[in-house]
PDB file with one MODEL, atoms N, CA, C and O in Angstrom:
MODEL        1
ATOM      1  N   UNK A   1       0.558  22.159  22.599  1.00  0.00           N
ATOM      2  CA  UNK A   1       1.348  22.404  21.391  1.00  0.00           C
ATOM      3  C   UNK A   1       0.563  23.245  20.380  1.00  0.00           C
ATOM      4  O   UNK A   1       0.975  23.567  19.266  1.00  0.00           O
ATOM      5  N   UNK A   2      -0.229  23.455  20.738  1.00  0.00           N
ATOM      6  CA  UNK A   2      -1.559  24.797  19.878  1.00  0.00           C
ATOM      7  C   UNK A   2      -1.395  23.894  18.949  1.00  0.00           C
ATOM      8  O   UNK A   2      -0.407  24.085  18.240  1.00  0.00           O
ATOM      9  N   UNK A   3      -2.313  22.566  18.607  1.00  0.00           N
ATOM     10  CA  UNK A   3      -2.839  22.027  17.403  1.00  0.00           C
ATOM     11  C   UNK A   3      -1.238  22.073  16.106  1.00  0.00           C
ATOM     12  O   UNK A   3      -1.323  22.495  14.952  1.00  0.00           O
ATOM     13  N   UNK A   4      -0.101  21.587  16.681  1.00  0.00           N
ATOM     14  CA  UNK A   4       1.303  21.524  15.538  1.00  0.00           C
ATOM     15  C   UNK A   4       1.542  19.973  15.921  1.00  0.00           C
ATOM     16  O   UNK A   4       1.026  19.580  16.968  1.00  0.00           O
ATOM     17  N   UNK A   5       2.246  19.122  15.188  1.00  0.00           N
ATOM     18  CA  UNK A   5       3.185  18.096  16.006  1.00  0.00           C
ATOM     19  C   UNK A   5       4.387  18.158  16.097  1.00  0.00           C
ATOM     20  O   UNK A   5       4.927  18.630  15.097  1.00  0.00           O
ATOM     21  N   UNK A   6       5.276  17.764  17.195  1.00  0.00           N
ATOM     22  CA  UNK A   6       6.085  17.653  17.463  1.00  0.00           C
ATOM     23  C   UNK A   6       7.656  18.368  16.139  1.00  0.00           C
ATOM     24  O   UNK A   6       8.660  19.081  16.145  1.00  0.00           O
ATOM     25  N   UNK A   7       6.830  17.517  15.246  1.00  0.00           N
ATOM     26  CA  UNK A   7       8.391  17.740  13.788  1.00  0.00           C
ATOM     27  C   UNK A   7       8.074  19.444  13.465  1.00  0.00           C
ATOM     28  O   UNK A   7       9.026  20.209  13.311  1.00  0.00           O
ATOM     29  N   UNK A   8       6.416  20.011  13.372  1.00  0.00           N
ATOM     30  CA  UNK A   8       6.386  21.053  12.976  1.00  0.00           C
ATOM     31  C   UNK A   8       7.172  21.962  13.981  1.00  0.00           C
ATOM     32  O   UNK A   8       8.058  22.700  13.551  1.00  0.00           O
ATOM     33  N   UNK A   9       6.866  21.919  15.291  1.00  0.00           N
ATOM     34  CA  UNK A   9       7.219  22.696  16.322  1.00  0.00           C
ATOM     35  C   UNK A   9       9.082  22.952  16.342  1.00  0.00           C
ATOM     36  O   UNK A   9       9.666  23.916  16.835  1.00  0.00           O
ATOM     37  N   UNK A  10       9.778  21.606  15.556  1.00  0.00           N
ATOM     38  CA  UNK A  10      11.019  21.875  15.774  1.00  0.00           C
ATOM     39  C   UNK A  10      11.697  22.047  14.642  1.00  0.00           C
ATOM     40  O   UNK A  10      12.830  22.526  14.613  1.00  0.00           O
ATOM     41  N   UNK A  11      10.993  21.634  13.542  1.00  0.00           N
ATOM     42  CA  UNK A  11      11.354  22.098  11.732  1.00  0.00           C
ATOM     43  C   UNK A  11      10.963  23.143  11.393  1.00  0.00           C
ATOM     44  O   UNK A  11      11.705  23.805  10.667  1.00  0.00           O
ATOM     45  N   UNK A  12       9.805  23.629  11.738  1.00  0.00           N
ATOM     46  CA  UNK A  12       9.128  24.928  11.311  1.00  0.00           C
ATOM     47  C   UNK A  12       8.208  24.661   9.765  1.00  0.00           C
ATOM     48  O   UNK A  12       7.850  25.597   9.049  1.00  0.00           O
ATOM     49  N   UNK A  13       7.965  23.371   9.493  1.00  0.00           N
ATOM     50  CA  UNK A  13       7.429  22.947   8.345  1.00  0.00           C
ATOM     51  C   UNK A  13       6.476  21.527   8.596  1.00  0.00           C
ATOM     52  O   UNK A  13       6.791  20.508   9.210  1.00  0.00           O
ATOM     53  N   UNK A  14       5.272  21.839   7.927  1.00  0.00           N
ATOM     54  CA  UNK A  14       4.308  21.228   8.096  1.00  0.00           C
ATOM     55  C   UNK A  14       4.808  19.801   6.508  1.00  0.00           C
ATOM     56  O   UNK A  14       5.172  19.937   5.340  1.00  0.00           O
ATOM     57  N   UNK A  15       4.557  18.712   7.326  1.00  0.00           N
ATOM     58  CA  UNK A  15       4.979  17.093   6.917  1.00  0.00           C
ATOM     59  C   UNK A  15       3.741  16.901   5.968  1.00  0.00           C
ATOM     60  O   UNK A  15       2.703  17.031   6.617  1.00  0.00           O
ATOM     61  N   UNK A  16       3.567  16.691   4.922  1.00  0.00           N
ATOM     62  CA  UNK A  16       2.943  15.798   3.659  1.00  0.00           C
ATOM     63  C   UNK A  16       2.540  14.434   4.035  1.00  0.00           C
ATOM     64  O   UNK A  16       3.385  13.538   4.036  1.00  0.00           O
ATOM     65  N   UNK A  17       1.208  14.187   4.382  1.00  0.00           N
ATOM     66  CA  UNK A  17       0.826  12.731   5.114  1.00  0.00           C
ATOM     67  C   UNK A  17      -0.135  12.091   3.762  1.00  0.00           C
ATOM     68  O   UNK A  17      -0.785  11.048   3.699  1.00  0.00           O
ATOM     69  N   UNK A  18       0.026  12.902   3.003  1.00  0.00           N
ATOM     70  CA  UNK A  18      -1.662  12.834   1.942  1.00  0.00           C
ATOM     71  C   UNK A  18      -1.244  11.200   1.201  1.00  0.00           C
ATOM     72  O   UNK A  18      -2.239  10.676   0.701  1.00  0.00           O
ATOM     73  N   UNK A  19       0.083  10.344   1.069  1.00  0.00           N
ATOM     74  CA  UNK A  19      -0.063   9.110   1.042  1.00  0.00           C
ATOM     75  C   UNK A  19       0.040   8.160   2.166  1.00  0.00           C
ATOM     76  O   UNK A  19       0.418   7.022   1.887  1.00  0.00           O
ATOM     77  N   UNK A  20      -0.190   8.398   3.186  1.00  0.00           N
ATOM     78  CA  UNK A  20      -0.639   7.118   4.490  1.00  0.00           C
ATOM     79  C   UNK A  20      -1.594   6.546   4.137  1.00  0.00           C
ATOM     80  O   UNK A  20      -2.630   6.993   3.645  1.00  0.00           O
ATOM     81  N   UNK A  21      -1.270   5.421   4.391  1.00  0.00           N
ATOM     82  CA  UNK A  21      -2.599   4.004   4.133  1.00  0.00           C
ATOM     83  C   UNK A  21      -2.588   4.012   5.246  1.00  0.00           C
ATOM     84  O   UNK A  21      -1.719   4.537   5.942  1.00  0.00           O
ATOM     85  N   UNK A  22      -4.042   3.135   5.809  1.00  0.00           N
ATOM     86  CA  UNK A  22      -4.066   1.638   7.060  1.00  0.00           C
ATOM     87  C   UNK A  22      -2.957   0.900   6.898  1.00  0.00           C
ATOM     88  O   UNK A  22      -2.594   0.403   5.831  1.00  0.00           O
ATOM     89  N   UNK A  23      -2.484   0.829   7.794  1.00  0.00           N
ATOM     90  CA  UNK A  23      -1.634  -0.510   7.827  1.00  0.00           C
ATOM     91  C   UNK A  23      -2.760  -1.809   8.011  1.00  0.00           C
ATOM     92  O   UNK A  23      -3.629  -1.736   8.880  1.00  0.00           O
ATOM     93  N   UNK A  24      -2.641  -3.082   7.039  1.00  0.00           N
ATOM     94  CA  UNK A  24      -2.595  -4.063   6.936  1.00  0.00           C
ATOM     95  C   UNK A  24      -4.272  -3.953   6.072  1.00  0.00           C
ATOM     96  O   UNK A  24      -5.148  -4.812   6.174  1.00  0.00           O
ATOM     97  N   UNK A  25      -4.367  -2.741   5.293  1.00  0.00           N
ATOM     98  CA  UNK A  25      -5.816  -2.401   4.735  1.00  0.00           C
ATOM     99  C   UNK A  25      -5.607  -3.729   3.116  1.00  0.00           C
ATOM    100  O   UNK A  25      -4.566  -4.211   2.671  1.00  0.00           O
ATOM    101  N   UNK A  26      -6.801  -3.898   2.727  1.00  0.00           N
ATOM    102  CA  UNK A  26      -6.756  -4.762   1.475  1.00  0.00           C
ATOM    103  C   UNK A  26      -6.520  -3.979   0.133  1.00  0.00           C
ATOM    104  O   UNK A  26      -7.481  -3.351  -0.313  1.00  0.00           O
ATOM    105  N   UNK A  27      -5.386  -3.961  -0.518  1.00  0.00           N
ATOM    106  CA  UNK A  27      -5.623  -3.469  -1.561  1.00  0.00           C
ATOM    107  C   UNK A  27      -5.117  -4.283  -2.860  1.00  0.00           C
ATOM    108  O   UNK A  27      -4.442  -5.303  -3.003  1.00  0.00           O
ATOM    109  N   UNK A  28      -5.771  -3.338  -3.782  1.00  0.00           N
ATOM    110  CA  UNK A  28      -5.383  -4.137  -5.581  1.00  0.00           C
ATOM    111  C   UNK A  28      -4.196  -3.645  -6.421  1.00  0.00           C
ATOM    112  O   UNK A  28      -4.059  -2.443  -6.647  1.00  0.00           O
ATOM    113  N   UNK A  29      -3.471  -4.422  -6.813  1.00  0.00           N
ATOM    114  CA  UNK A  29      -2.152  -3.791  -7.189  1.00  0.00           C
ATOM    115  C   UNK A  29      -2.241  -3.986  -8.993  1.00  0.00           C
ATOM    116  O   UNK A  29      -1.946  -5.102  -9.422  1.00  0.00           O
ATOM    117  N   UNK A  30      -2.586  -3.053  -9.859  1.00  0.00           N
ATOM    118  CA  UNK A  30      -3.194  -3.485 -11.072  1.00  0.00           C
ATOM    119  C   UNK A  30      -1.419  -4.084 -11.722  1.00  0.00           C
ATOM    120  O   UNK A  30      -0.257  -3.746 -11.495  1.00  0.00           O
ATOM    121  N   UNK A  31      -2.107  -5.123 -12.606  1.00  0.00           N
ATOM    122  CA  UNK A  31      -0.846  -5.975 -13.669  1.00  0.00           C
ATOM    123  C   UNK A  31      -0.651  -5.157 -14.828  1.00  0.00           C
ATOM    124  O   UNK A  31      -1.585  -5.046 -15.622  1.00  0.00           O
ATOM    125  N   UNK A  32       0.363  -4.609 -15.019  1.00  0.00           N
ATOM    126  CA  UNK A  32       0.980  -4.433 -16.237  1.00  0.00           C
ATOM    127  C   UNK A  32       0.207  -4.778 -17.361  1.00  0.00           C
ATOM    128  O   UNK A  32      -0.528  -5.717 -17.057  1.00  0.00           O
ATOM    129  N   UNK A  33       0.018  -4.337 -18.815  1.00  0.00           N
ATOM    130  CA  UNK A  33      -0.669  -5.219 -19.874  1.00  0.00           C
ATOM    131  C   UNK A  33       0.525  -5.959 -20.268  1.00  0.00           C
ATOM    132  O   UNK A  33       0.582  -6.947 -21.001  1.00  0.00           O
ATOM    133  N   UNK A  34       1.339  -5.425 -19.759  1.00  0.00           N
ATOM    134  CA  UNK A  34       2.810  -6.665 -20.789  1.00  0.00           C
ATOM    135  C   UNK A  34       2.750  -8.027 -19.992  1.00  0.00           C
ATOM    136  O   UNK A  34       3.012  -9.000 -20.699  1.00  0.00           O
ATOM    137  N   UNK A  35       2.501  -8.266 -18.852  1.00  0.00           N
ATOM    138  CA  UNK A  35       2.530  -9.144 -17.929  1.00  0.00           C
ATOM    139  C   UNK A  35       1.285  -9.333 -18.176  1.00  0.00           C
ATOM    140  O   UNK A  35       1.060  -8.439 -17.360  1.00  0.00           O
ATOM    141  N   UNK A  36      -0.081  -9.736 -18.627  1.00  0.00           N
ATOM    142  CA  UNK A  36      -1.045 -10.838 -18.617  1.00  0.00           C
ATOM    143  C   UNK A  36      -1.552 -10.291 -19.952  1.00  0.00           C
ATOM    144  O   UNK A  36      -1.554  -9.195 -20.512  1.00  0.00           O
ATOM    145  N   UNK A  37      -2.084 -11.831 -20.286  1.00  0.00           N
ATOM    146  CA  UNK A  37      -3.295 -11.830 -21.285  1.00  0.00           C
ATOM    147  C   UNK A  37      -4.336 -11.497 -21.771  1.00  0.00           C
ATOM    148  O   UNK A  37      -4.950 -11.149 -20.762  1.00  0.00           O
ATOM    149  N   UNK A  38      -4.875 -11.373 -22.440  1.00  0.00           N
ATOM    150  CA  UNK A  38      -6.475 -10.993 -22.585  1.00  0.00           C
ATOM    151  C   UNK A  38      -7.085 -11.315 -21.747  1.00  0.00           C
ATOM    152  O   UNK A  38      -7.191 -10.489 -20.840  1.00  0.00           O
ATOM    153  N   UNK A  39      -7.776 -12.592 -21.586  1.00  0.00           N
ATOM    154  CA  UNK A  39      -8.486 -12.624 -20.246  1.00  0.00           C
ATOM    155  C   UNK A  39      -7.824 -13.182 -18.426  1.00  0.00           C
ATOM    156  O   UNK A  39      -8.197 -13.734 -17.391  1.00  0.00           O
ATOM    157  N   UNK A  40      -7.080 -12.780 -18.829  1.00  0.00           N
ATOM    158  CA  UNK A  40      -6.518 -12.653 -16.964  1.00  0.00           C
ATOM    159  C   UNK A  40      -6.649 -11.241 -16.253  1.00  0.00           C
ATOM    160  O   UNK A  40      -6.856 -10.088 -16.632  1.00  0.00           O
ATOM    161  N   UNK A  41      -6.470 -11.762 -15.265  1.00  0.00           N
ATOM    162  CA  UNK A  41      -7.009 -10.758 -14.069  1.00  0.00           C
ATOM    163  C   UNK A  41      -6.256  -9.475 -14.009  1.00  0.00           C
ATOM    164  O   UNK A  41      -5.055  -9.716 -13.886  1.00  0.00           O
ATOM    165  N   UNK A  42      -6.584  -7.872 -14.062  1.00  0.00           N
ATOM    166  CA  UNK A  42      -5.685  -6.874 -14.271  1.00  0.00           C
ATOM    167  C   UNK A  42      -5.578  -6.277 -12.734  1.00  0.00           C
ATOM    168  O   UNK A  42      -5.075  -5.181 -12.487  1.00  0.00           O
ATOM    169  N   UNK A  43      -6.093  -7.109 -11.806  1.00  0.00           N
ATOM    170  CA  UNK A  43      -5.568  -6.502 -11.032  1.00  0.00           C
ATOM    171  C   UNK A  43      -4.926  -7.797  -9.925  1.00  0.00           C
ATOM    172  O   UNK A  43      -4.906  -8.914 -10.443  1.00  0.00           O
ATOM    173  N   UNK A  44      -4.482  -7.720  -8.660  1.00  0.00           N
ATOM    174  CA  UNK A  44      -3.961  -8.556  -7.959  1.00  0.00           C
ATOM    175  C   UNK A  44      -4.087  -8.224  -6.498  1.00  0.00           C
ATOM    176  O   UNK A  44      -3.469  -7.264  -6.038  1.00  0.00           O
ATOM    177  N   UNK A  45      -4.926  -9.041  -5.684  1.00  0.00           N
ATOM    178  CA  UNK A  45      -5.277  -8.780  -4.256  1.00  0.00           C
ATOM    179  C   UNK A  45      -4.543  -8.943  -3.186  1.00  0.00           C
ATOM    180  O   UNK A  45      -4.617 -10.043  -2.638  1.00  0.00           O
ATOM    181  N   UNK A  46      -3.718  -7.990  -2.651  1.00  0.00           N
ATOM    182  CA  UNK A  46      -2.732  -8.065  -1.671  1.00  0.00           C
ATOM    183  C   UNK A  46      -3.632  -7.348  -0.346  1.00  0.00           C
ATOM    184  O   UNK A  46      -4.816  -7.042  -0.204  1.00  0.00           O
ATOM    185  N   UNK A  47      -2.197  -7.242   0.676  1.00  0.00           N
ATOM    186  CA  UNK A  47      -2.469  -6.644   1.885  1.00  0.00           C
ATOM    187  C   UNK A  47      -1.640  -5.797   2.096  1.00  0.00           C
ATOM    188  O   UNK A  47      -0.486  -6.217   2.171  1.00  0.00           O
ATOM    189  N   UNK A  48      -1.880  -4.160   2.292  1.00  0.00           N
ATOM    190  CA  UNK A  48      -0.248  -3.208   2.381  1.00  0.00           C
ATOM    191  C   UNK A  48       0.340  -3.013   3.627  1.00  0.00           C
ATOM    192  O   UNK A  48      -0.121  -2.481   4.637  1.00  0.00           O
ATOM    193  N   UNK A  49       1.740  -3.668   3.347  1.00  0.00           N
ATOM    194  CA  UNK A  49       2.513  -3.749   4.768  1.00  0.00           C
ATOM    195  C   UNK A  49       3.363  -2.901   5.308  1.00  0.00           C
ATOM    196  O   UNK A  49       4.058  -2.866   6.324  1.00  0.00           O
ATOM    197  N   UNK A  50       3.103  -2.067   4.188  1.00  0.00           N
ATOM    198  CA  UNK A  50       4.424  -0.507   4.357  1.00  0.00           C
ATOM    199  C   UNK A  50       5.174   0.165   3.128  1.00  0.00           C
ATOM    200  O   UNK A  50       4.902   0.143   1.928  1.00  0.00           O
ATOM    201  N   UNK A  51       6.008   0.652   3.691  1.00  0.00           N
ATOM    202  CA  UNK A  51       6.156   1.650   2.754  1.00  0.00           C
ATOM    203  C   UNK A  51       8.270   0.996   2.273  1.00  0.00           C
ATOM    204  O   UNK A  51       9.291   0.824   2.938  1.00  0.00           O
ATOM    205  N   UNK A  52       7.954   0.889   1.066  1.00  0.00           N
ATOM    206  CA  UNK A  52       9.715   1.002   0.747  1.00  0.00           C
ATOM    207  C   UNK A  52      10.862   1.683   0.807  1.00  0.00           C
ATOM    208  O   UNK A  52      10.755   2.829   0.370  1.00  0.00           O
ATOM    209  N   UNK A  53      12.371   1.256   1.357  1.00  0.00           N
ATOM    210  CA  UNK A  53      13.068   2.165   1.793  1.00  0.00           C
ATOM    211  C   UNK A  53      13.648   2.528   0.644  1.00  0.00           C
ATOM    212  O   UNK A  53      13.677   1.624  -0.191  1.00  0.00           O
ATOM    213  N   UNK A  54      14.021   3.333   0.389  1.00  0.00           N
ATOM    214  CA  UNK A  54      14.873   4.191  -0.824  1.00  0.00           C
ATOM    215  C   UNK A  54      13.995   4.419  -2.372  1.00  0.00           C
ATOM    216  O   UNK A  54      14.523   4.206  -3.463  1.00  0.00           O
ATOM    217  N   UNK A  55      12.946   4.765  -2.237  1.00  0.00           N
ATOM    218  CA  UNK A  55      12.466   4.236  -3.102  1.00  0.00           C
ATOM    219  C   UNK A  55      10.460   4.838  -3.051  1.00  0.00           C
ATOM    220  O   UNK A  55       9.840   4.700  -1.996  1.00  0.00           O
ATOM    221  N   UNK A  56       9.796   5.415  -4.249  1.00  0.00           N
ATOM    222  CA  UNK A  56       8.201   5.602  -4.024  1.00  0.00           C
ATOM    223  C   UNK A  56       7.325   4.303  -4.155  1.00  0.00           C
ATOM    224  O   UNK A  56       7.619   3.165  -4.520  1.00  0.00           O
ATOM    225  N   UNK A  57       6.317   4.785  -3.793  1.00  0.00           N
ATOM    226  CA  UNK A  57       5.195   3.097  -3.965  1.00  0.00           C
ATOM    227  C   UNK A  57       4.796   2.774  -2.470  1.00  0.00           C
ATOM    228  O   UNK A  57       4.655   3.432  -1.440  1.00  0.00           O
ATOM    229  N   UNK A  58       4.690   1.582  -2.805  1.00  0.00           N
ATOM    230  CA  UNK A  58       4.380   0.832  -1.613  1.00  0.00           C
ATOM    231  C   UNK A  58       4.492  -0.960  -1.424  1.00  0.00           C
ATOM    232  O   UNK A  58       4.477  -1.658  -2.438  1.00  0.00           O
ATOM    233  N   UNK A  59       4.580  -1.460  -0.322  1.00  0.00           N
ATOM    234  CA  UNK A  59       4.873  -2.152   0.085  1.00  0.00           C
ATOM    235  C   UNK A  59       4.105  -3.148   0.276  1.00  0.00           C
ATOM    236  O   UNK A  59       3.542  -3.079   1.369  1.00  0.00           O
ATOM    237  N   UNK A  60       3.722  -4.468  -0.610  1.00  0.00           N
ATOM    238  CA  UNK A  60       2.350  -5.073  -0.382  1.00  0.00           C
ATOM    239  C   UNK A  60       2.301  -6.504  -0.114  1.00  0.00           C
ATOM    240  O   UNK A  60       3.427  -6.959  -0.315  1.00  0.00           O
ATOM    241  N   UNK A  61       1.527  -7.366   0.235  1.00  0.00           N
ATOM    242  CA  UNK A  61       2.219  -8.809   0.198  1.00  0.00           C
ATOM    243  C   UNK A  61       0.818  -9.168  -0.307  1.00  0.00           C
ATOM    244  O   UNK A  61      -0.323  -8.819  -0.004  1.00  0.00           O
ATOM    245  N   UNK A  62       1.602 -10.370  -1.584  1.00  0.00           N
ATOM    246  CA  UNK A  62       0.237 -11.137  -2.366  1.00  0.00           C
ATOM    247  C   UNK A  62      -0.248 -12.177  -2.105  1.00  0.00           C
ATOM    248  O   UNK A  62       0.395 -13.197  -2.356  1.00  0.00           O
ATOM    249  N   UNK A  63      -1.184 -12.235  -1.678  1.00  0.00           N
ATOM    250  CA  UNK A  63      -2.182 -13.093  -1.446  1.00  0.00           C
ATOM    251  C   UNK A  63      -2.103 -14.413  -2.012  1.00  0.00           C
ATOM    252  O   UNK A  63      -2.439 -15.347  -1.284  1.00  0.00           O
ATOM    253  N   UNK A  64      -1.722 -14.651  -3.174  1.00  0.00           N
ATOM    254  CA  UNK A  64      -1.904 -15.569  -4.264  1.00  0.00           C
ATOM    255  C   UNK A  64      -0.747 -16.456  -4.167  1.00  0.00           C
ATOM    256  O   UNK A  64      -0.788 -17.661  -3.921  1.00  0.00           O
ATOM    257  N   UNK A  65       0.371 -15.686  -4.403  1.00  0.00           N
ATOM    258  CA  UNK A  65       1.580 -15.688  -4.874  1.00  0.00           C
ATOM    259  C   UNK A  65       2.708 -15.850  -3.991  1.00  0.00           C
ATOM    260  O   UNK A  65       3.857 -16.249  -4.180  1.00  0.00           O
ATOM    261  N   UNK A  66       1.959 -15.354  -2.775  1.00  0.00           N
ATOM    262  CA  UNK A  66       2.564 -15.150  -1.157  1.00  0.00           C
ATOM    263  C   UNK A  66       4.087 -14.515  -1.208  1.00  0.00           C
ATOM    264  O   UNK A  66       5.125 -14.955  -0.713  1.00  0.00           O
ATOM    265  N   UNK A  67       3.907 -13.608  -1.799  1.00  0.00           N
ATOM    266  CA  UNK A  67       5.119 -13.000  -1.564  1.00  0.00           C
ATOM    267  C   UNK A  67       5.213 -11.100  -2.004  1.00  0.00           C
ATOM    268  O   UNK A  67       4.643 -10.278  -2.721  1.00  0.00           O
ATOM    269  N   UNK A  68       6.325 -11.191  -1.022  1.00  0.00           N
ATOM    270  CA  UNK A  68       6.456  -8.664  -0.969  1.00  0.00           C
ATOM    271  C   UNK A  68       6.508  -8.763  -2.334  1.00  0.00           C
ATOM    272  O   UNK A  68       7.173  -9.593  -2.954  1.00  0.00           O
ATOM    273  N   UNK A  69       5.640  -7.715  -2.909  1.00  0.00           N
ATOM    274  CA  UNK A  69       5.787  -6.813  -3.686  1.00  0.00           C
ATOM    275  C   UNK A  69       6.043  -5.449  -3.647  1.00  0.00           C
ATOM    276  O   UNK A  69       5.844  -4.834  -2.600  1.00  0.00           O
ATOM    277  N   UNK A  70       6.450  -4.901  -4.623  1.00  0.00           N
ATOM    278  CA  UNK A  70       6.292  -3.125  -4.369  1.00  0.00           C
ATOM    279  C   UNK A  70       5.886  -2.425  -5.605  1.00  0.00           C
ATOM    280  O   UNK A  70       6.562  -2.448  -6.633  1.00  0.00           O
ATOM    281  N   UNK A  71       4.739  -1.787  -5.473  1.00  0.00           N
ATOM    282  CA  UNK A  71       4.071  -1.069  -6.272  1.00  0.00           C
ATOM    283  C   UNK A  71       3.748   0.214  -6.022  1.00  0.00           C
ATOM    284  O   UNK A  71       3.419   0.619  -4.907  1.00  0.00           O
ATOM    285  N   UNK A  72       3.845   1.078  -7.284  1.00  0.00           N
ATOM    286  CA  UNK A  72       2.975   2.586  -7.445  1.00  0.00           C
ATOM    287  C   UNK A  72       1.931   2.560  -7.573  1.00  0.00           C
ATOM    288  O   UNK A  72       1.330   3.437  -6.954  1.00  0.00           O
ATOM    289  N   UNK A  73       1.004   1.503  -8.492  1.00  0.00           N
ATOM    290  CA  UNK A  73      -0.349   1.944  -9.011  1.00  0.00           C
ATOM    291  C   UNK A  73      -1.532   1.022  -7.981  1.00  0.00           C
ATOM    292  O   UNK A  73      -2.367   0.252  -8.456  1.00  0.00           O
ATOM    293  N   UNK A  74      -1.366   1.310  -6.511  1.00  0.00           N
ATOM    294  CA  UNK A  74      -2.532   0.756  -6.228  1.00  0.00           C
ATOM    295  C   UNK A  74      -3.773   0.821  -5.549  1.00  0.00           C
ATOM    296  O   UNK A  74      -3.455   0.337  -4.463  1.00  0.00           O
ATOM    297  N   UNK A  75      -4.517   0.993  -5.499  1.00  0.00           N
ATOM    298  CA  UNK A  75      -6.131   1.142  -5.015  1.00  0.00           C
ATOM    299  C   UNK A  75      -6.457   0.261  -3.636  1.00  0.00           C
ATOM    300  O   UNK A  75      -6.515  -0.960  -3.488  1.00  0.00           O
ATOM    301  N   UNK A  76      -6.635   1.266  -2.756  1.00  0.00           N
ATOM    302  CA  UNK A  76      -6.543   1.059  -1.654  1.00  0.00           C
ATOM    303  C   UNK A  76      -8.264   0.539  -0.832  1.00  0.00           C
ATOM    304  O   UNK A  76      -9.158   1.385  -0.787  1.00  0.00           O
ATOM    305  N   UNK A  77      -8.418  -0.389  -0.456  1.00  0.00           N
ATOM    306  CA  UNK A  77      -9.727  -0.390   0.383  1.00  0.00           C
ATOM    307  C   UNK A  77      -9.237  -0.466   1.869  1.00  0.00           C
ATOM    308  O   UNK A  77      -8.885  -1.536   2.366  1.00  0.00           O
ATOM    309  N   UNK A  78      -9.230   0.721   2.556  1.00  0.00           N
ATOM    310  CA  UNK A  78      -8.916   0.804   3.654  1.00  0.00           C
ATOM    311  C   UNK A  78      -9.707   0.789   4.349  1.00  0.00           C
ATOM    312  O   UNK A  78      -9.370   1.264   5.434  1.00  0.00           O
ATOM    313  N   UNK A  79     -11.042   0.344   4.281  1.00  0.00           N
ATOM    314  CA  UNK A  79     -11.714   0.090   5.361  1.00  0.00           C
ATOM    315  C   UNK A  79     -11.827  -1.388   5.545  1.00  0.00           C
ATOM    316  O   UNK A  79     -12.028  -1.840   6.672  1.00  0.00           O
ATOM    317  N   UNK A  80     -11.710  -2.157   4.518  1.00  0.00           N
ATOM    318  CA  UNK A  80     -11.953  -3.380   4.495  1.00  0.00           C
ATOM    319  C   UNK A  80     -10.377  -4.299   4.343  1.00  0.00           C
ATOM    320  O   UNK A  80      -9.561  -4.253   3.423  1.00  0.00           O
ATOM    321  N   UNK A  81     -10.347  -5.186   5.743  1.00  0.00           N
ATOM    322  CA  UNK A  81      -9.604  -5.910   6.401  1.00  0.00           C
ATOM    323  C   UNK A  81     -10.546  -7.923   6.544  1.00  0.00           C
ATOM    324  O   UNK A  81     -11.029  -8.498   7.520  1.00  0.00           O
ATOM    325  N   UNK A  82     -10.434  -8.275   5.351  1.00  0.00           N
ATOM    326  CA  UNK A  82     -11.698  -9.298   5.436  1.00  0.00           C
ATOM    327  C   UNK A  82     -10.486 -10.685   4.970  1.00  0.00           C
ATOM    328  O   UNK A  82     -10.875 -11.853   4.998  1.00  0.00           O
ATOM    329  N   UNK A  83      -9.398 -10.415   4.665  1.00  0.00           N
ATOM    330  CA  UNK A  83      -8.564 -11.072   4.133  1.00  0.00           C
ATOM    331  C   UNK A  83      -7.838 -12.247   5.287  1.00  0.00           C
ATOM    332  O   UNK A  83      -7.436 -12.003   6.425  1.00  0.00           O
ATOM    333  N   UNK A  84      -7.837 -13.087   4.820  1.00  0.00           N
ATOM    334  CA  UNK A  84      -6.846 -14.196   6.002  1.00  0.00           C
ATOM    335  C   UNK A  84      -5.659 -14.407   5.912  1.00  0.00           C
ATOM    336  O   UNK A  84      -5.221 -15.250   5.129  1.00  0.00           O
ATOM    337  N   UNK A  85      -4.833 -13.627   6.758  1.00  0.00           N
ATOM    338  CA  UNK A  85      -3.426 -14.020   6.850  1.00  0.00           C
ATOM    339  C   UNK A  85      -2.670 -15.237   7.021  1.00  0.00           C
ATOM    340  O   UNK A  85      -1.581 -15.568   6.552  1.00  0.00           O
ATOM    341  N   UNK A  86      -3.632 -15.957   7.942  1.00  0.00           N
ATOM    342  CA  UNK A  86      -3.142 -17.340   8.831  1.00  0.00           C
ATOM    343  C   UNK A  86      -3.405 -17.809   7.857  1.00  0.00           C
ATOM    344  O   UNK A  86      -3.055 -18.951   8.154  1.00  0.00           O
ATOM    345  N   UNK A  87      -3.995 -17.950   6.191  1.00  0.00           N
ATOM    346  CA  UNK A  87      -4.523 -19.087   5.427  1.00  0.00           C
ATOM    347  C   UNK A  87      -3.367 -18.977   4.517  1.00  0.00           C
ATOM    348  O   UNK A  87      -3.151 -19.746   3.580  1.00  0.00           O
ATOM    349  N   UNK A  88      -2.616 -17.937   4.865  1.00  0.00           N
ATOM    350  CA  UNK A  88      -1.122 -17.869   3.795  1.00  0.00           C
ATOM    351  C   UNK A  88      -0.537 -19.235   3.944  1.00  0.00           C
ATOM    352  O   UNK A  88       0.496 -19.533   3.345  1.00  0.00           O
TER     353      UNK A  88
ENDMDL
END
């Protein structure tokens, strides 16, 4: 395919990948200032599970709180997978 994939070869247009995460990478989903206090935590430690349909951001599940979220603003550690699912 001389170095194209598949969509380029039959669209004629090269696909925008520059937001792909890891799937199931650890990331921080920062809190709103309207939503916490002075000293509470500004950010919130999830795991990203994908991407939302109709809609920008992403797709995250919280750790804490145990439940999908969907967020724009979050900081990704994609190398680090240290988190326990089974302890949900």
């Amino acid at each position: 395919m001389n170095d194209i994939t598949p969509y380029e070869a039959c669209f004629k247009e090269r696909r925008d990948v520059s937001n792909m995460k890891v799937y199931g990478c650890k990331a921080y989903v920062h809190v709103l200032d309207e939503k916490r206090r002075k000293l509470d935590k500004k950010s919130v430690a999830c795991v990203f599970i994908g991407y939302p349909n109709n809609s920008k951001g992403y797709k995250l599940y919280d750790l804490e709180a145990r439940k999908v979220i969907r967020s724009y603003d979050v900081t990704f550690m994609e190398a680090n997978f240290d988190h326990k699912l089974s302890d949900c």
